[in-house]
matplotlib code that plots the C-alpha trace (Angstrom):
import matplotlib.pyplot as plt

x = [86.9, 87.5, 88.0, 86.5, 83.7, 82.7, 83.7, 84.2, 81.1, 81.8, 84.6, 84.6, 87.9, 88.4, 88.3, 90.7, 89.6, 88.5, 90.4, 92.8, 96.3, 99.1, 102.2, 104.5, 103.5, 102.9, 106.8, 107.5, 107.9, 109.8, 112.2, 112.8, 114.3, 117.7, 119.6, 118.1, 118.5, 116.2, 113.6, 114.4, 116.4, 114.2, 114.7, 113.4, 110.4, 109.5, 109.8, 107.3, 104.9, 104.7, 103.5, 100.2, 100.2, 100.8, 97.7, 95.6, 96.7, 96.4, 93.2, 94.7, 92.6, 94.5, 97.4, 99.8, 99.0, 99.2, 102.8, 104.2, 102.7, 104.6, 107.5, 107.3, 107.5, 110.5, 112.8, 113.5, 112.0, 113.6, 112.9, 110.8, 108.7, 108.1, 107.1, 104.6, 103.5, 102.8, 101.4, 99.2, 97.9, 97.4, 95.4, 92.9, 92.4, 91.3, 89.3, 87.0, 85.1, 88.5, 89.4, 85.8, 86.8, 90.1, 88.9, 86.1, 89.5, 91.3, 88.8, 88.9, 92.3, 92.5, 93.2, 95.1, 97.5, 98.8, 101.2, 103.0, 104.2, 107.5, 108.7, 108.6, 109.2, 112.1, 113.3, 112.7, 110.9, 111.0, 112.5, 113.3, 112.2, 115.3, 116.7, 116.5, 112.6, 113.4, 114.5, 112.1, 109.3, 111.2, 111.0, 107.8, 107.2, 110.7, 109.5, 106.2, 107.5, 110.4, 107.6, 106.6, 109.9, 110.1, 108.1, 110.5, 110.6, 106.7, 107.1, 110.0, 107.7, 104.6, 107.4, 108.2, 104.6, 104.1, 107.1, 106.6, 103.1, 104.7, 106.9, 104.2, 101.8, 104.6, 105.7, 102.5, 102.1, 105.2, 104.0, 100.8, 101.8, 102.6, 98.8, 97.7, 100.8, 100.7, 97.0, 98.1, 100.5, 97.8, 95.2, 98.6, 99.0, 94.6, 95.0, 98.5, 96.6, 93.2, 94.8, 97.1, 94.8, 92.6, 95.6, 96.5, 100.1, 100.4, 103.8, 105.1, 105.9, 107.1, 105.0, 107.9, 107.3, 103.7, 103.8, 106.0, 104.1, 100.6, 102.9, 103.9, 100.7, 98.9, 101.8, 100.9, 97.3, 98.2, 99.5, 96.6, 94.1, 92.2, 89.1, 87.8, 84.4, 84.5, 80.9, 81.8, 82.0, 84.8, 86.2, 86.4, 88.4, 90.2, 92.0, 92.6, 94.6, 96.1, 96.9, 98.7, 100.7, 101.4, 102.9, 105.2, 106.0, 104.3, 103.1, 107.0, 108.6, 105.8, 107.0, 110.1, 109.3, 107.8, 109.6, 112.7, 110.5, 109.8, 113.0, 114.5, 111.7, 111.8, 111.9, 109.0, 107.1, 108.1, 107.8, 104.2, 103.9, 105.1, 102.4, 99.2, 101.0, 101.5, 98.2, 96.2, 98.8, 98.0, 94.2, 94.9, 96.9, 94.3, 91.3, 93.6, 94.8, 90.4, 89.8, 92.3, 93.3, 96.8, 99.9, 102.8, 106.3, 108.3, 112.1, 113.8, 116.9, 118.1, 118.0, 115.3, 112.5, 109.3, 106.0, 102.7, 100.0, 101.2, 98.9, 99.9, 97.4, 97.3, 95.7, 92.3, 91.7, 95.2, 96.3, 98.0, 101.5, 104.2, 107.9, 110.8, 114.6, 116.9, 120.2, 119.3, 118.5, 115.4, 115.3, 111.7, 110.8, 107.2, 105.4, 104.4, 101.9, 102.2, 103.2, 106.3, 106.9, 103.7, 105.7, 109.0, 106.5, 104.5, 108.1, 109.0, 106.1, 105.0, 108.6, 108.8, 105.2, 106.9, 109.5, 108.2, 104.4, 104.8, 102.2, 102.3, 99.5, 99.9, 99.0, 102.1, 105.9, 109.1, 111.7, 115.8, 117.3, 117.1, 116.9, 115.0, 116.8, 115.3, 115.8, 112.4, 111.5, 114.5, 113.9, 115.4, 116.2, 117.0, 117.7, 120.8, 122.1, 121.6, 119.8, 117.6, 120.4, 123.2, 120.5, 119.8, 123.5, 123.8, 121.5, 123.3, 126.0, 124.8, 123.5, 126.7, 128.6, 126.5, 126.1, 122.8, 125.0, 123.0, 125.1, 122.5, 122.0, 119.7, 116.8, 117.3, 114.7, 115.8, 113.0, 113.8, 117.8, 119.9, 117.0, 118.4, 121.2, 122.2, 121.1, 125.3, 126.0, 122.7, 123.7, 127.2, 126.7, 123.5, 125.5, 128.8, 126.2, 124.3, 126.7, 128.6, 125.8, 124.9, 127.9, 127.0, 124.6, 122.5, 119.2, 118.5, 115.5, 115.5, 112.9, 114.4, 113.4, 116.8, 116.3, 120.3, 120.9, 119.6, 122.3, 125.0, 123.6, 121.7, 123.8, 123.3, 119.2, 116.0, 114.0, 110.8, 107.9, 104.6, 102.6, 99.5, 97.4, 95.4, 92.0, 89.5, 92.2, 92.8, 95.5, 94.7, 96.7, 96.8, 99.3, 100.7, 104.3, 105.6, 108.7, 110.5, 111.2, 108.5, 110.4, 107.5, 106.8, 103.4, 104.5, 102.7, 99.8, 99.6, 100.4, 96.8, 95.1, 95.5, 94.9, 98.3, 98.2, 98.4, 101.7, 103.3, 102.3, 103.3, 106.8, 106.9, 107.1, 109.2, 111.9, 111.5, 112.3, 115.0, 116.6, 115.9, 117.2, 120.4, 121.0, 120.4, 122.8, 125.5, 125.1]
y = [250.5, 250.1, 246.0, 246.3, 247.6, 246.6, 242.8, 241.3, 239.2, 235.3, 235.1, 239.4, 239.2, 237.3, 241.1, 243.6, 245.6, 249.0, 250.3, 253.2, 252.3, 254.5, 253.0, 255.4, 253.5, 250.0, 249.7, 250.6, 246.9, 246.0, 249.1, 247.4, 244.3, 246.0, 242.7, 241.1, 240.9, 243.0, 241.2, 243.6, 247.3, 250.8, 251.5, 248.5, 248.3, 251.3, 250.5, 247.3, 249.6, 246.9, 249.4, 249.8, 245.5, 245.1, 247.4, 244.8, 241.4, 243.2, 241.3, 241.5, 242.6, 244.1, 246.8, 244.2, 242.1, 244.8, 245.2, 241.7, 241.3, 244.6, 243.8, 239.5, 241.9, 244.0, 241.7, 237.9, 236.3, 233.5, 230.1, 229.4, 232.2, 231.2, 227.3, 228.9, 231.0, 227.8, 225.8, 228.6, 229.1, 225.3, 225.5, 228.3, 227.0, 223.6, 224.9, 227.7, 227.7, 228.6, 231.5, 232.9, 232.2, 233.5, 237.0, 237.2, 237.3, 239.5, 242.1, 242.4, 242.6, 245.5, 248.9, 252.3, 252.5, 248.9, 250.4, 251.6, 248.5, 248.0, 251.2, 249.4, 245.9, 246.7, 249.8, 250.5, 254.3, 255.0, 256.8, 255.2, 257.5, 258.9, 256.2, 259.3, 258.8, 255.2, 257.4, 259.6, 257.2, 255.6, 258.9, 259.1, 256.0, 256.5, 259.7, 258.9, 255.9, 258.8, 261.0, 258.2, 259.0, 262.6, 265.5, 267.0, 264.5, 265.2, 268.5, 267.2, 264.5, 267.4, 269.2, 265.6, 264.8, 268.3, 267.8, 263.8, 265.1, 267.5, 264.7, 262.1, 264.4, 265.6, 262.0, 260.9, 263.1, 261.4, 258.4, 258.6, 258.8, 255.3, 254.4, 252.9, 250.7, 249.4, 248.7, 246.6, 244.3, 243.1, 243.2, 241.3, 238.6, 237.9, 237.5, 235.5, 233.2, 232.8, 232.3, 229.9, 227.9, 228.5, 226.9, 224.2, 225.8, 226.4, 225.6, 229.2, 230.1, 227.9, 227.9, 230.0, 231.8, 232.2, 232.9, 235.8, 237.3, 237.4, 238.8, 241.8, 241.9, 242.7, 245.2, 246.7, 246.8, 248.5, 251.4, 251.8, 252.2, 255.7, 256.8, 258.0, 255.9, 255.4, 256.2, 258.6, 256.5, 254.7, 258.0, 259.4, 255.6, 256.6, 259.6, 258.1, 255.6, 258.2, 260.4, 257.4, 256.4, 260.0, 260.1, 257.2, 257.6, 254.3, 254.7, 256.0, 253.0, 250.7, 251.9, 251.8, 248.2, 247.2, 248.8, 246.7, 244.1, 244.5, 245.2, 241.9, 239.5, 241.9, 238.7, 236.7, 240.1, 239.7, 236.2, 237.0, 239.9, 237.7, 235.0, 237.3, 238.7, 235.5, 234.7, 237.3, 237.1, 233.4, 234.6, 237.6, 235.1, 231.8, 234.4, 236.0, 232.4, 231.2, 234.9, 234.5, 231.1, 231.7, 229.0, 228.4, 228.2, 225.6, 225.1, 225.1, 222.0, 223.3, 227.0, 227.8, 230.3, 229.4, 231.8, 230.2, 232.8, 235.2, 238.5, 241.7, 242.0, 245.8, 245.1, 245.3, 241.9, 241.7, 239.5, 236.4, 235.7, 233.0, 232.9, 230.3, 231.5, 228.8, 229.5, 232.4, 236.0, 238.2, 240.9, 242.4, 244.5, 246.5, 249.2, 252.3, 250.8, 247.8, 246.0, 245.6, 247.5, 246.1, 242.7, 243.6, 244.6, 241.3, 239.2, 241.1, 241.3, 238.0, 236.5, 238.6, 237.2, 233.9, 234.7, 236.6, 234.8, 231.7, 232.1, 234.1, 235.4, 232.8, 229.3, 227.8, 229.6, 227.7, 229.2, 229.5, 230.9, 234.0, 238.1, 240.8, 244.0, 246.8, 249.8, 250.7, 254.3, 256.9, 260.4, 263.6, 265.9, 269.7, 269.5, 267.0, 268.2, 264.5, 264.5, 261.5, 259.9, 260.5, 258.7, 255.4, 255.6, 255.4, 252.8, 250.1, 250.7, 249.5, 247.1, 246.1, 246.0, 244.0, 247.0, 246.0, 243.9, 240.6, 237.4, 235.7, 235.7, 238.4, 238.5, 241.8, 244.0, 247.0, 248.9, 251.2, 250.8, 254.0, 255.8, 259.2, 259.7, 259.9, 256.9, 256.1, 256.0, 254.3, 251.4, 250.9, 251.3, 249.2, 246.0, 246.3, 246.2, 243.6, 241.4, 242.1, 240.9, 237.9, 236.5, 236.5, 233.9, 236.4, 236.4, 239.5, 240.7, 244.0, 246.1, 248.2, 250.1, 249.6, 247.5, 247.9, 247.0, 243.3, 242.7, 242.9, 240.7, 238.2, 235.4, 235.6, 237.4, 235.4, 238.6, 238.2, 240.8, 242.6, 243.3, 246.0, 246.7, 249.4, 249.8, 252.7, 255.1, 253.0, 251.2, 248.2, 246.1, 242.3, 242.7, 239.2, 238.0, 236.4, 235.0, 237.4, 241.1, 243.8, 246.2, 248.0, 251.7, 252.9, 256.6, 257.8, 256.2, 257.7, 261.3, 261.0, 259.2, 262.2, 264.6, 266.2, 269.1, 267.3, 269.7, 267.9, 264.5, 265.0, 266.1, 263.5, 260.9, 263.0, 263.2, 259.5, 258.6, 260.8, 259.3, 255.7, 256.4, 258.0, 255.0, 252.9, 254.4, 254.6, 250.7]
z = [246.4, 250.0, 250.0, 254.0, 253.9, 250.2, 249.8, 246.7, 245.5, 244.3, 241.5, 241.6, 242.1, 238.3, 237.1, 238.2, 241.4, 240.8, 244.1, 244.7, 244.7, 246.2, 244.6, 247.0, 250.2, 248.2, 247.6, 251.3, 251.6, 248.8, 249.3, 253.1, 251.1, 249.7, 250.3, 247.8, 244.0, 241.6, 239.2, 236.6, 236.9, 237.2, 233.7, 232.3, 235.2, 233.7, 230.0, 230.8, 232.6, 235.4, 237.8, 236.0, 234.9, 238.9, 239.1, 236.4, 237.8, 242.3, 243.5, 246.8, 250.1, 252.4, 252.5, 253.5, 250.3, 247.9, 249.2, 249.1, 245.6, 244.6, 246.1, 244.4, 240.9, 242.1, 244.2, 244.2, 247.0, 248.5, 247.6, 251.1, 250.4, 246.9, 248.3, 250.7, 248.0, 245.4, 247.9, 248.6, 245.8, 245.2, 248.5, 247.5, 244.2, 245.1, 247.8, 246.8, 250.7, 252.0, 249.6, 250.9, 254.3, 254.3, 252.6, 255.4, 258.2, 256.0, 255.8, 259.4, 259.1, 256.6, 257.4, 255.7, 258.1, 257.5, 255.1, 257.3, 259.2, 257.2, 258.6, 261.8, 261.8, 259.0, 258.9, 263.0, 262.4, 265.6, 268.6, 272.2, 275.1, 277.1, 279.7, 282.2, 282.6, 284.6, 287.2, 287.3, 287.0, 290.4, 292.6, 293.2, 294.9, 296.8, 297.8, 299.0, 301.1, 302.6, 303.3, 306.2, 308.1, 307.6, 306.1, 304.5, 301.7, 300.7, 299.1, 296.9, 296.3, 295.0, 292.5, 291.2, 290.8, 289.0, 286.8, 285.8, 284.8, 282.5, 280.8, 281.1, 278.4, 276.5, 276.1, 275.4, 272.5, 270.4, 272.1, 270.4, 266.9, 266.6, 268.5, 265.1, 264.2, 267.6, 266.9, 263.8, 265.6, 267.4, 264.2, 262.7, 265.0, 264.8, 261.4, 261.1, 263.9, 261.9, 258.6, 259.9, 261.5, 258.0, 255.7, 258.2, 258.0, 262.3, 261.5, 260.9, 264.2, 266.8, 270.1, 271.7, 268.8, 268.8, 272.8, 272.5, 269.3, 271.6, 274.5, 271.7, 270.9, 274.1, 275.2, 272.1, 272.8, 276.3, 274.3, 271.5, 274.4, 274.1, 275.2, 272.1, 272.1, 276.7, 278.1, 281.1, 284.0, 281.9, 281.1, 284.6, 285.5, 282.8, 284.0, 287.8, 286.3, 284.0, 287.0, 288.6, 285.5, 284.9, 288.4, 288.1, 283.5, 283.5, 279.8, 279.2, 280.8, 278.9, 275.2, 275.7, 276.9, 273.3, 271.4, 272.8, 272.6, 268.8, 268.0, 269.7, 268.1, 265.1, 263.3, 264.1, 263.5, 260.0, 259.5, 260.4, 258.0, 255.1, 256.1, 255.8, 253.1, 250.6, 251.8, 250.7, 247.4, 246.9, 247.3, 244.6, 242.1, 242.5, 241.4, 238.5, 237.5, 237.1, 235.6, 232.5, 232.3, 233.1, 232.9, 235.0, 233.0, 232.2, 232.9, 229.4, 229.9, 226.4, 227.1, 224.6, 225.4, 223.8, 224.5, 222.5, 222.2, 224.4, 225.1, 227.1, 230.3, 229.5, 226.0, 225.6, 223.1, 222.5, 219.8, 220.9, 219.6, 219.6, 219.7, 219.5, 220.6, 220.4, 219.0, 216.9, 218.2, 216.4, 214.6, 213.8, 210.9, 210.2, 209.8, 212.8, 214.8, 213.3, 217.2, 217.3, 220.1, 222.2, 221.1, 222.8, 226.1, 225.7, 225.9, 228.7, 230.9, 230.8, 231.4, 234.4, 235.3, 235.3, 237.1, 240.4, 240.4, 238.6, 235.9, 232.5, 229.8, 227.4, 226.2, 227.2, 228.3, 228.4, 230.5, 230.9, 233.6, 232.4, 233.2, 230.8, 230.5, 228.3, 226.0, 225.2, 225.8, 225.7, 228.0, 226.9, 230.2, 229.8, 233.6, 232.8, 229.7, 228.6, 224.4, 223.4, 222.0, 225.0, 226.9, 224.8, 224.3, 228.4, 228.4, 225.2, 227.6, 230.4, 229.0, 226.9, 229.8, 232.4, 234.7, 236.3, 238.7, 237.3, 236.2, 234.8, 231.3, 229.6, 227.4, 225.6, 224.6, 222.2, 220.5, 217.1, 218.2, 218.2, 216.0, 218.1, 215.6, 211.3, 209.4, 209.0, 212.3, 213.3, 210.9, 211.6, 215.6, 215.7, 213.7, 215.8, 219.2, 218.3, 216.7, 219.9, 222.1, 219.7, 221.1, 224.6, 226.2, 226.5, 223.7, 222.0, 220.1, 218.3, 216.2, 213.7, 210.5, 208.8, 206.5, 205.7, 209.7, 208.7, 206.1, 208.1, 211.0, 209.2, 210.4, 214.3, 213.7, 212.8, 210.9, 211.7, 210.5, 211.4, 208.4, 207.4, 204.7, 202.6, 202.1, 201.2, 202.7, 206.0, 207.0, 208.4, 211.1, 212.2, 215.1, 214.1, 213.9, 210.7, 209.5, 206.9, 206.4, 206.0, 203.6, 202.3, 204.3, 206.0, 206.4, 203.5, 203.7, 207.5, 206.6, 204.2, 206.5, 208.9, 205.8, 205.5, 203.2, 199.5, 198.7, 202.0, 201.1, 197.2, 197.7, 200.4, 197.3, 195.3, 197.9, 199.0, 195.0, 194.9, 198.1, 196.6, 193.1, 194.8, 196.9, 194.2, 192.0, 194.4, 194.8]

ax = plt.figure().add_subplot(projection="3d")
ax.plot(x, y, z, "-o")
ax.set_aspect("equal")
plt.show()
């Protein structure tokens, strides 16, 4: 959906925006902020799938706000930004005839090629013109007024002419490709004005401030003129005055003007950008706060982390769960596809929701100063050499050894832990690392299938369990969390579900007895 030319009806924006989203140039913002701290690390960004939940909970309108939302889930924003941003919200909330007000300015604001202006205000894409052309664009005149005193200056005068001409068009060309981003400086400093004036927040920019952005913003203007749409007597003006500047490098000497310009006052250009970007945000998060009844956390003094009914955005009537971690870490048993692992994403997501936008997809969500790390999904490369297990072994130790550069504690996430190697080794390895890590301040929560695993760490691990049952050859889930151990299996009852060949499923229970009478008797 193009948000300008189709605006969202009353409350449309309580349901996700069906728009096109090109995640590439969305992060162009948030990859412009190196100096600050990560909200989580690649790997576990990916294991959440928060590019797709950024995709659900986006209600934003313009380029600009799609990238400043992005990049509140990716980096930590400073604490003035995320002020604005709560007040904000606050604003548009209690003041629906606003939020319609404010989407009318930022439609006019919205264009494409807005992406693109962090690769100017930040990380200054561009390219002065040589300082040579000053001199050239100064012959001319120098010329013309020698050719008074003596002829003999005018035909040096003509080959300058001929030869600024040249450089003038050539010029123009590499001049031209930044036409549109000098158009949205101006549509920038129209919309930072109107919505500033909108929230009653003129106190952005200071009036020295403010004066220099409109003096940007018409020198910018200058440059984005073309005569694309001119009738023809505007046309034919047009190219005298194009003959004139061509003589002298005028449009030269002007760019290299702004672009000093911009680059001095590079910061009130971005202060600016942030503004119509937490607004449109604010505007986004207000309509997904009505649409789904979302809360903002609360600061845990005791360093508990509580989550009542929480639900995964992604999950289509998702089944709300609850969780307590106090002292105790958790361990989670249960059958395949019985949610564990939709659990681990559910934690994860919707305490990194509370972190970078202040709100979370659940009843209520007590927060510690806290960081989730992840070891969800495990990729085997051919390209590297590196097996499913040299990769989640990679990954424990970064984890292990507090490699993601945070010094904060962790919530860890580990799904189905070291299941890449011999039952043994999985055992032994999983108990030493998590009773390794239960002595950290950092929280852990674990699914396994090793039922073996929990004897060992029972003392630092609450077991919790996800349960299923059989009926008329289904198996039938709840998705809800219960205190305990699940120690019964689903395999089987999976395997004739899918109508594995009866010979497969038989010796399937012969084996499985054999393996359990073996154990048994070795015990």
């Amino acid at each position: 959906m193009n948000a300008k030319t189709n605006m969202p009806a009353k409350d449309k924006r309580t349901k996700p925006l069906d728009k096109h989203r090109n995640i590439t140039f969305i992060r162009k913002y948030s990859d412009c902020g190196g100096h600050l701290p990560n909200v989580v690390d690649d790997r576990t960004w990916n294991d959440l799938e928060l590019d797709h939940v950024y995709s659900f909970i986006d209600r934003t309108l313009t380029k600009t706000g799609e990238q400043y939302l992005y990049g509140l889930l990716r980096k930590e924003q400073p604490n003035s930004q995320k002020k604005m941003l709560n007040y904000a919200v606050r604003f548009y909330t209690s003041n629906p005839d606003k939020l319609k007000a404010a989407a009318a300015i930022l439609n006019k604001y919205e264009t494409a090629t807005t992406y693109f202006l962090p690769d100017l205000l930040y990380e200054k894409a561009y390219k002065l013109v040589p300082g040579w052309t000053k001199v050239m664009g100064f012959l001319p005149p120098a010329l013309f007024l020698l050719s008074f005193s003596h002829n003999v200056f005018f035909l040096p005068l003509v080959f300058v002419l001929l030869i600024n001409t040249f450089i003038h068009y050539y010029l123009k060309a590499k001049i031209n490709l930044h036409q549109q981003e000098f158009l949205n400086i101006r549509a920038l400093y129209r919309a930072f004005n109107s919505i500033s004036k909108l929230e009653n927040s003129q106190e952005q920019l200071s009036k020295s401030e403010l004066t220099m952005f409109k003096r940007i913003a018409k020198k910018c203007f200058y440059l984005s003129i073309n005569t694309e749409n001119a009738d023809e007597l505007s046309s034919v003006l047009f190219y005298i005055v194009e003959i004139i500047k061509a003589s002298v490098l005028y449009d030269a000497l002007q760019y290299n003007s702004t672009i000093k310009l911009i680059e001095k006052n590079a910061g009130i250009l971005q202060k600016a950008f942030e503004y119509v970007g937490i607004s449109d945000t604010a505007q986004s998060l207000s309509c997904l706060k009505k649409g789904h009844g979302l809360v903002e956390p609360v600061p845990s003094s005791d360093n508990s982390l509580i989550l009542e009914n929480a639900c995964h955005p992604l999950i289509k009537g998702c089944i709300a769960n609850s969780i307590v971690m106090s002292e105790q870490n958790v361990v989670i048993t249960g059958g395949n596809m019985s949610g564990k692992t939709s659990f681990l994403k559910t934690i994860g997501v919707n305490i990194v929701l509370a972190k970078s936008i202040n709100c979370a997809f659940c009843d209520y969500i007590k927060l510690p100063v806290i960081k989730v790390v992840s070891s969800i999904s495990n990729n085997e490369s051919l390209l590297s050499g590196k097996s499913f297990f040299m990769d989640e072994l990679t990954r424990i130790y970064d984890i292990v050894s507090g490699n993601d550069g945070s010094h904060l504690p962790h919530i860890i996430l580990i799904d189905e832990i070291f299941r890449g190697t011999n039952a043994i080794d999985r055992i032994s390895l999983a108990a030493a690392t998590l009773l390794y890590l239960g002595n950290t301040d950092s929280k852990v929560m674990v699914t396994t299938h090793d039922l073996d695993l929990i004897a060992l760490i029972k003392n630092k691990y609450d077991t919790y369990y996800f349960d299923n049952d059989f009926a008329e050859g289904q198996i039938l889930f709840d998705f809800k969390i219960k205190n305990g151990i699940q120690r019964r299996t689903n395999v089987v009852e999976l395997i004739k579900m899918l109508n594995f060949p009866v010979e497969l499923v038989a010796n399937t229970l012969i084996y499985r007895k054999q393996l359990t009478d073996t154990k048994k008797g070795n015990v």
